[in-house]
N, C-alpha and C positions, 0 to 999 in steps of 0.2 A: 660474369653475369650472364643470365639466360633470360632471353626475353620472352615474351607471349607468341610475338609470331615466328622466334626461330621452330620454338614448342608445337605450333602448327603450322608451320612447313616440314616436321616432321612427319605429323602426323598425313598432312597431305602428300608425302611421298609414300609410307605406308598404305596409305589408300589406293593410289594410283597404282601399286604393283600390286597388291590382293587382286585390286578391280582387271590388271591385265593378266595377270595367272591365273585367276576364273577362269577367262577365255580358251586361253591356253592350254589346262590341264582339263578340260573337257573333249579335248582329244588324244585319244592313248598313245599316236604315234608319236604326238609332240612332247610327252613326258619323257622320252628319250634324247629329245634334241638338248645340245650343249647350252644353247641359250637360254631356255626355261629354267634348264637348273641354275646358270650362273644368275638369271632374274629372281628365282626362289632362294638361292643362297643369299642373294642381295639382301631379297624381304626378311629373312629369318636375322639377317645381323642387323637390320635397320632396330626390328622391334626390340632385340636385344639391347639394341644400345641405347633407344628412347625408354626402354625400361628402366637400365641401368639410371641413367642421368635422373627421372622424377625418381627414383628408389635413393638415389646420393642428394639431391638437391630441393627436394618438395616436400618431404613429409615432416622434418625435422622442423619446419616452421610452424606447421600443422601440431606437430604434437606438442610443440612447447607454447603453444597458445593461451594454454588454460583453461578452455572450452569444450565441456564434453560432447556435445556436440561436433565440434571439429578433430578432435581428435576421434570419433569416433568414424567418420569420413574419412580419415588418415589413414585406421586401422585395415578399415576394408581393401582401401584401395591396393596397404600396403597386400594383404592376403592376396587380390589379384590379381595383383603382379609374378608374388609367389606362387600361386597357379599358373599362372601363363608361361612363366620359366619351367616350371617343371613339364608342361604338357608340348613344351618347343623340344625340352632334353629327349622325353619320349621320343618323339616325332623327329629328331634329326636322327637318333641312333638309330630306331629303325629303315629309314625312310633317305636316307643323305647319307653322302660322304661329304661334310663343308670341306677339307683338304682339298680333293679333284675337283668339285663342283660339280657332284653328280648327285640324282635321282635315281634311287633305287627300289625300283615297280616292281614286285615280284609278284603281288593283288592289287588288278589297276580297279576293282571295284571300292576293294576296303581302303587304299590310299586316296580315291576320288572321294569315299564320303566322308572319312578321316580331315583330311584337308579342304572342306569343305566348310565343317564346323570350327574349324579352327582360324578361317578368315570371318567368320561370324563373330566368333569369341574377339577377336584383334580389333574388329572394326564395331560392334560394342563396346569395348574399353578405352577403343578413341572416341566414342560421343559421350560415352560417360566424361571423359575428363574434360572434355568442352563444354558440356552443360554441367557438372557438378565440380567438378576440383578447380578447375581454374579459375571461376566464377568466385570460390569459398577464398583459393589464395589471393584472387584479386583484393577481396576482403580483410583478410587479417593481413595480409602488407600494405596494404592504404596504397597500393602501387598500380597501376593500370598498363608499366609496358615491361616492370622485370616480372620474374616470376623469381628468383634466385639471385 
């Protein structure tokens, strides 16, 4: 079973590395430190795997609801996820090695803005799912502490 606040303590650890790799990746010498990258590699497998888990465990409720309305909130979300996977595969192949735990700066402009919109994009789809999907599952499960 998965509960509401394991689901955000996820999402509040995602936040919390975005929010320090901001910091971090605003200076170019620090994109080379060991650290940054094994805290970026971190965040890229955190969001992956809180992806995974609402793409295995959330939508399937959602969609067999019977409600177009909610399934159509299912749809999306599922679509955004499958964005967000595809725009992390981009952005590791270029940009990572996740093996060594390295950051690979070859344009510290276009990687700074690159990776910039891309904790936008992460930390958008964590307020959306706190103010719209969890609210919606809370609803069609009559349940207020699982989610799954």
């Amino acid at each position: 079973m998965m509960t509401y606040d394991e689901l955000n303590a996820q999402n509040d650890k995602i936040t919390e590395l975005s929010n320090v790799l901001r910091l971090l990746l605003t200076d170019r010498l620090l994109c080379d430190s060991s650290i940054t990258a094994e805290l970026f590699c971190r965040f890229v497998d955190q969001v992956r795997n809180h992806l995974e888990i609402t793409d295995k465990k959330l939508y399937t409720q959602l969609l067999t609801s019977g409600d177009n309305h909610v399934t159509t909130v299912a749809n999306r979300f599922m679509g955004g996820s499958k964005e967000i996977k595809r725009i992390f595969a981009d952005f590791v192949k270029k940009w990572c090695n996740m093996k060594k735990q390295q950051l690979l700066v070859t344009d510290y402009d276009e990687f700074a803005r690159i990776t910039e919109d891309m904790f936008d994009m992460v930390l958008d789809r964590i307020q959306d799912e706190v103010e719209h999907l969890y609210p919606l599952l809370r609803e069609v499960r009559e349940d207020n502490k699982y989610a799954a």
